[in-house]
Chimera marker file (.cmm) of the C-alpha trace (Angstrom):
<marker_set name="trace">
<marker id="1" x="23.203" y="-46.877" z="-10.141" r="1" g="1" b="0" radius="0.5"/>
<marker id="2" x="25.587" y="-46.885" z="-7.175" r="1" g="1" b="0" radius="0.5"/>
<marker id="3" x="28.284" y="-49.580" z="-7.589" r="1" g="1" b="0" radius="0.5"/>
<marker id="4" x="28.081" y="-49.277" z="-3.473" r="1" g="1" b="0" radius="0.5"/>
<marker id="5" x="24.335" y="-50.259" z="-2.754" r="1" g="1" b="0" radius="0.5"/>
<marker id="6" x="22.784" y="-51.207" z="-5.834" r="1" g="1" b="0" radius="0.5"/>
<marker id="7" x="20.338" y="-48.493" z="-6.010" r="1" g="1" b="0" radius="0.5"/>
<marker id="8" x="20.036" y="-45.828" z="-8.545" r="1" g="1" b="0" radius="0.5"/>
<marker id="9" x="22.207" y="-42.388" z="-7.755" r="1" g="1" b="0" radius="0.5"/>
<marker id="10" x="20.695" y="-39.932" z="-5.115" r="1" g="1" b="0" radius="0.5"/>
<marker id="11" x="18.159" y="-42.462" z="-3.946" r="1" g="1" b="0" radius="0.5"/>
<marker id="12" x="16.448" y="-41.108" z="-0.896" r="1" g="1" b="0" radius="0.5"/>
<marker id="13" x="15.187" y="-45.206" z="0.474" r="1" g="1" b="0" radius="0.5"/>
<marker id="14" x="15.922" y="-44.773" z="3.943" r="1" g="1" b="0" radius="0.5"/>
<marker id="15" x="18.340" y="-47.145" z="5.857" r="1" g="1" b="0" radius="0.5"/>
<marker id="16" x="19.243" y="-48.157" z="9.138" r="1" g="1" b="0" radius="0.5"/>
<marker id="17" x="22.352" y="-47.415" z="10.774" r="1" g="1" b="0" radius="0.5"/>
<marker id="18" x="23.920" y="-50.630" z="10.075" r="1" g="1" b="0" radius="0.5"/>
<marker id="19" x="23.142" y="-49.930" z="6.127" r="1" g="1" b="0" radius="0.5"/>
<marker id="20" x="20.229" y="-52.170" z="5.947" r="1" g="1" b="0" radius="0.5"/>
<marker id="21" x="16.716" y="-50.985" z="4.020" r="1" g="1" b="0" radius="0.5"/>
<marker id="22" x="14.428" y="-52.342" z="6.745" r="1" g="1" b="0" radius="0.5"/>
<marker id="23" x="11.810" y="-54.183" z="6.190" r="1" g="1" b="0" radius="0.5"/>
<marker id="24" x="8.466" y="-52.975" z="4.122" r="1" g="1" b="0" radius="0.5"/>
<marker id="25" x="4.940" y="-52.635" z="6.198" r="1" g="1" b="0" radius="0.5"/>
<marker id="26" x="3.023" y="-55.366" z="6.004" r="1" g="1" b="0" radius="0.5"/>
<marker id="27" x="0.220" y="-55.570" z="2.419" r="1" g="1" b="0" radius="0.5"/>
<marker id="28" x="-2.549" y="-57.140" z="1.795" r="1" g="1" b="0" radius="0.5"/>
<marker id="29" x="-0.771" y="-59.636" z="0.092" r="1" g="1" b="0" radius="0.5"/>
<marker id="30" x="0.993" y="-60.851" z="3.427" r="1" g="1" b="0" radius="0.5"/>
<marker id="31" x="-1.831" y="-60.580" z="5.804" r="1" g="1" b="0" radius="0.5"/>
<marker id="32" x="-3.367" y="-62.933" z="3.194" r="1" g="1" b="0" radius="0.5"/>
<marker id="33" x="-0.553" y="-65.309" z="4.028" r="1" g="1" b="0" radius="0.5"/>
<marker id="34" x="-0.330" y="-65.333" z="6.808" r="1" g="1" b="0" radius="0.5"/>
<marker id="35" x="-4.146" y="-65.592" z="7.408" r="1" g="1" b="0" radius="0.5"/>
<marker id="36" x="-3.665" y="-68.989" z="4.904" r="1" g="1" b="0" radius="0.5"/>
<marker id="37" x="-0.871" y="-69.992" z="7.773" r="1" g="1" b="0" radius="0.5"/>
<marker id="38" x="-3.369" y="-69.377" z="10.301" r="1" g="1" b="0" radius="0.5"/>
<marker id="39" x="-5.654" y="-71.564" z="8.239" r="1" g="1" b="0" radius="0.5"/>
<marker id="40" x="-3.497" y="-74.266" z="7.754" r="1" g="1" b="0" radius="0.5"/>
<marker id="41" x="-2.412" y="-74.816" z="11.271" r="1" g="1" b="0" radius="0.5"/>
<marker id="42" x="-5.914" y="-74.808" z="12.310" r="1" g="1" b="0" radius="0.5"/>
<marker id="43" x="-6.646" y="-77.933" z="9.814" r="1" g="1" b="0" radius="0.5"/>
<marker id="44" x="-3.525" y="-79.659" z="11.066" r="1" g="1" b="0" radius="0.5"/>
<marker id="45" x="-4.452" y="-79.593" z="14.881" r="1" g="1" b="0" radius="0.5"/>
<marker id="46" x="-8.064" y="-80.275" z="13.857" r="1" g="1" b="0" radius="0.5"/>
<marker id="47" x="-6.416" y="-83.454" z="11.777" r="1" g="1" b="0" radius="0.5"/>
<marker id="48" x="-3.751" y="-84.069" z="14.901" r="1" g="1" b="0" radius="0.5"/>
<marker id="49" x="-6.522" y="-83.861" z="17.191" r="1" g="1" b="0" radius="0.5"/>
<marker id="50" x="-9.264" y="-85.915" z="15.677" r="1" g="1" b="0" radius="0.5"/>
<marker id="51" x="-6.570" y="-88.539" z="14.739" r="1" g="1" b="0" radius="0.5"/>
<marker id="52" x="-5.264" y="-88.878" z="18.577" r="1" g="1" b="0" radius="0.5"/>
<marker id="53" x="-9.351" y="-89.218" z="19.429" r="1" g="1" b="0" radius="0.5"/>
<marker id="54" x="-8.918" y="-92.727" z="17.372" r="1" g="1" b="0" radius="0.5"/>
<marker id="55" x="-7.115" y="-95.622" z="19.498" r="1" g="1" b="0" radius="0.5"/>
<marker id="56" x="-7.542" y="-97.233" z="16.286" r="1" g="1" b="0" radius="0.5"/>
<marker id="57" x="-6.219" y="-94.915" z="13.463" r="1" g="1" b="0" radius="0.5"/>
<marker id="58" x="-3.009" y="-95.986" z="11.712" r="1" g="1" b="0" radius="0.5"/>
<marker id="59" x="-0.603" y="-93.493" z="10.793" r="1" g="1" b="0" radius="0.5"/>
<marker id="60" x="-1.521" y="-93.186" z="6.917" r="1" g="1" b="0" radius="0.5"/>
<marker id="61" x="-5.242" y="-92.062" z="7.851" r="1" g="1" b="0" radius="0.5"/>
<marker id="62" x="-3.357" y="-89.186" z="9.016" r="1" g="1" b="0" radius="0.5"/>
<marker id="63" x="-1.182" y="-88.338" z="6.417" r="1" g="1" b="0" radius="0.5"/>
<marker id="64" x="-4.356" y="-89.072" z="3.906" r="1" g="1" b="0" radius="0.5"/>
<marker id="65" x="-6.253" y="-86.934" z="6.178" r="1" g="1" b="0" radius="0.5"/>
<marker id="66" x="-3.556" y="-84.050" z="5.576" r="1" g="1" b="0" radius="0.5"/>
<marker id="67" x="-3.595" y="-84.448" z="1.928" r="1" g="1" b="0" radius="0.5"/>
<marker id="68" x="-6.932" y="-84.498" z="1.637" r="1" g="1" b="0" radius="0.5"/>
<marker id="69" x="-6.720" y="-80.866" z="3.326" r="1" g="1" b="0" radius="0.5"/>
<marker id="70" x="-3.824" y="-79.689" z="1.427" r="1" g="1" b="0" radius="0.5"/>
<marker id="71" x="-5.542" y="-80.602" z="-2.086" r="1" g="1" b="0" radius="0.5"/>
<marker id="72" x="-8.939" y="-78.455" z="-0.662" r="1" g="1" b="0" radius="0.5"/>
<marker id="73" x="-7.223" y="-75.772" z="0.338" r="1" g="1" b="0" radius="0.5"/>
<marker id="74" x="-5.083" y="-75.482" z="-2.074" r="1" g="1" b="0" radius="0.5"/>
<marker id="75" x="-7.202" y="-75.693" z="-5.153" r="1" g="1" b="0" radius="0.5"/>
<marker id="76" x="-9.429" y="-73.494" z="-3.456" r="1" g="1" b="0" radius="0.5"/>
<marker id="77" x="-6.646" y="-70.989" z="-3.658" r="1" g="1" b="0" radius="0.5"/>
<marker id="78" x="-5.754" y="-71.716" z="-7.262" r="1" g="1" b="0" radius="0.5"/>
<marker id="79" x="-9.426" y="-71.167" z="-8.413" r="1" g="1" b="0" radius="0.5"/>
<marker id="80" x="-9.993" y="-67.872" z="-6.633" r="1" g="1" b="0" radius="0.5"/>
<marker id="81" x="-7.343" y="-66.382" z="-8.092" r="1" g="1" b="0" radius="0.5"/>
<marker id="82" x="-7.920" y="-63.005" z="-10.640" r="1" g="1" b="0" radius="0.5"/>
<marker id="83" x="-7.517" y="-64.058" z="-13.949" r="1" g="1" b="0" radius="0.5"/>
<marker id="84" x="-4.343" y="-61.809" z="-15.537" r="1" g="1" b="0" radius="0.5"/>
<marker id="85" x="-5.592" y="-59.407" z="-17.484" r="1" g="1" b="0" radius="0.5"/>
<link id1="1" id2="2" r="1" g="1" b="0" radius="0.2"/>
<link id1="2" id2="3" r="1" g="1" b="0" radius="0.2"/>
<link id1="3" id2="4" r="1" g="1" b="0" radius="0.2"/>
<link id1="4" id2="5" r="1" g="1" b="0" radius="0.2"/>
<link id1="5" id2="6" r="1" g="1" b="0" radius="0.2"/>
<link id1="6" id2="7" r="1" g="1" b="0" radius="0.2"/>
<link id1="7" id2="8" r="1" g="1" b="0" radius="0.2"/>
<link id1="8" id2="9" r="1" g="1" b="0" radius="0.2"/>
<link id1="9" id2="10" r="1" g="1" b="0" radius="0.2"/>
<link id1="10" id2="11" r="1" g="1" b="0" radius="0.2"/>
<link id1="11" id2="12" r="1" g="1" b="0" radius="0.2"/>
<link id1="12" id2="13" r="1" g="1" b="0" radius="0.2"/>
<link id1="13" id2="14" r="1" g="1" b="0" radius="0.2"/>
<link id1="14" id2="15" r="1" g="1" b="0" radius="0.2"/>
<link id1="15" id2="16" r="1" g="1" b="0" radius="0.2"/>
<link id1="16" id2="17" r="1" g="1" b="0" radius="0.2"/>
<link id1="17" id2="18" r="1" g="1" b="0" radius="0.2"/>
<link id1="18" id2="19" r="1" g="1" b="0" radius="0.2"/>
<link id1="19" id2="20" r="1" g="1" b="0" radius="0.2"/>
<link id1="20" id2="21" r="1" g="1" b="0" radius="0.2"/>
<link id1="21" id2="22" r="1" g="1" b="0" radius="0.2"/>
<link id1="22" id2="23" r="1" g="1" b="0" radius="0.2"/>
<link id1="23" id2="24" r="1" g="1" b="0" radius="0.2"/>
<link id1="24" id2="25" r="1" g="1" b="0" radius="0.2"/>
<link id1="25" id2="26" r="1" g="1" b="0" radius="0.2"/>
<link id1="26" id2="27" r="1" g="1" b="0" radius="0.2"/>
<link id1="27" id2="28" r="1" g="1" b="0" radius="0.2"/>
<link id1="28" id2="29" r="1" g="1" b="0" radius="0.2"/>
<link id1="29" id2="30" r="1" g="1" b="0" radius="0.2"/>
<link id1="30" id2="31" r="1" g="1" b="0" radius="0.2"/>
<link id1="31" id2="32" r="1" g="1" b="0" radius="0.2"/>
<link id1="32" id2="33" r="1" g="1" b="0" radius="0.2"/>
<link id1="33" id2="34" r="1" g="1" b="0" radius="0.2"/>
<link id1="34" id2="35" r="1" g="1" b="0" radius="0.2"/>
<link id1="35" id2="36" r="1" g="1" b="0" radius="0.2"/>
<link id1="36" id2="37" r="1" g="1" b="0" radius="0.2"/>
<link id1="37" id2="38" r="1" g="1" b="0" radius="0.2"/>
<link id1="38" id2="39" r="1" g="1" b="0" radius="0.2"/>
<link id1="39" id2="40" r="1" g="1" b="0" radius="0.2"/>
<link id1="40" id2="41" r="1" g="1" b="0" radius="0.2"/>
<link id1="41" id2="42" r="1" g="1" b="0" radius="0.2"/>
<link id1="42" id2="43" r="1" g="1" b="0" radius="0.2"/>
<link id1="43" id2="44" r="1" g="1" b="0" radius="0.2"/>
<link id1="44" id2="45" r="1" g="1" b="0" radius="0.2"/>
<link id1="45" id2="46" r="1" g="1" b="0" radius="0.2"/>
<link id1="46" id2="47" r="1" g="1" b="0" radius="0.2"/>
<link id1="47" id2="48" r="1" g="1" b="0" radius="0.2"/>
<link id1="48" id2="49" r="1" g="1" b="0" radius="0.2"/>
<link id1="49" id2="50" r="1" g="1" b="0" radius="0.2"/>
<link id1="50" id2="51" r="1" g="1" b="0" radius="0.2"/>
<link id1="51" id2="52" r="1" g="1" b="0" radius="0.2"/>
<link id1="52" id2="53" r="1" g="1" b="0" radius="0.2"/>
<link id1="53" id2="54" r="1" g="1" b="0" radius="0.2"/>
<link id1="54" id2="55" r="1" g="1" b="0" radius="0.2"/>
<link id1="55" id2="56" r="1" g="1" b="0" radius="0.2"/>
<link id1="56" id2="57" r="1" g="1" b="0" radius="0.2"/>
<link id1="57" id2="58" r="1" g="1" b="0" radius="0.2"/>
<link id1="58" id2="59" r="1" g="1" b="0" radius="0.2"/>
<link id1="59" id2="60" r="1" g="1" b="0" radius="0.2"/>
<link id1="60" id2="61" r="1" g="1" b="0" radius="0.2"/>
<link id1="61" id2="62" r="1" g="1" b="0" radius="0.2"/>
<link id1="62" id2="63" r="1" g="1" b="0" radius="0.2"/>
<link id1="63" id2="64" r="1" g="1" b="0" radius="0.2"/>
<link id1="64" id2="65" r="1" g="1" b="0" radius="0.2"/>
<link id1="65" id2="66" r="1" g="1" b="0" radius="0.2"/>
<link id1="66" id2="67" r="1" g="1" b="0" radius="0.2"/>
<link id1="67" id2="68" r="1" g="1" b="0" radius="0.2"/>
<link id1="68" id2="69" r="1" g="1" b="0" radius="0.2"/>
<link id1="69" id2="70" r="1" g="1" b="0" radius="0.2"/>
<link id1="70" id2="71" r="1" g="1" b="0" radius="0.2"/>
<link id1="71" id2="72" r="1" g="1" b="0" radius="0.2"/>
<link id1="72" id2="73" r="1" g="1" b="0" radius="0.2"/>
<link id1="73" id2="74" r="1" g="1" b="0" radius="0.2"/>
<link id1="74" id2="75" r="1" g="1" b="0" radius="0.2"/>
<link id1="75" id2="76" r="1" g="1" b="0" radius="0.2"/>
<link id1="76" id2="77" r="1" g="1" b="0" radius="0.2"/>
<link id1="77" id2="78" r="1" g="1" b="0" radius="0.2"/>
<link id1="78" id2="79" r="1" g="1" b="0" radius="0.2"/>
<link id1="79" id2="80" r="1" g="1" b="0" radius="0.2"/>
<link id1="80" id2="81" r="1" g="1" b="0" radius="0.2"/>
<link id1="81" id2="82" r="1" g="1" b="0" radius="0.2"/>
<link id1="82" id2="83" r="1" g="1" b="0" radius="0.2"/>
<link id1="83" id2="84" r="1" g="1" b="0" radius="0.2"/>
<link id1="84" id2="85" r="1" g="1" b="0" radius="0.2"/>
</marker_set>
């Protein structure tokens, strides 16, 4: 390995001209997070939204509201995953 960058000896990872690797193309695995961000902000303005509606909603339906998501979504996640093989 080069003591200089860190990578092994006549690495050919391309840099830019300030000596930075740029950055990788995108995967599957981000699109799929940032289609969960997508996701997510689109149950918080649906929760924001429906929760303004409400003259009468206090503050904690809101936050229970948001939980309530969060927990869905995010055991949804956890049971979809591939088992490791």
């Amino acid at each position: 390995m080069s003591e200089v960058s860190g990578e092994p000896a006549g690495s050919t990872r391309s840099r830019t001209r300030d000596g930075r690797t740029p950055c990788p193309a995108p995967t599957a695995a981000t699109t799929d997070v940032e289609q969960l961000g997508h996701a997510l902000r689109g149950l918080y303005l649906g929760a924001l939204y429906r929760w303004c509606g409400r003259p009468e909603a206090a503050a904690d339906q809101l936050t229970d509201e948001l939980l309530t998501i969060l927990d869905l979504v995010l055991l949804g996640i956890q049971d979809t995953r591939p088992s490791p093989a």
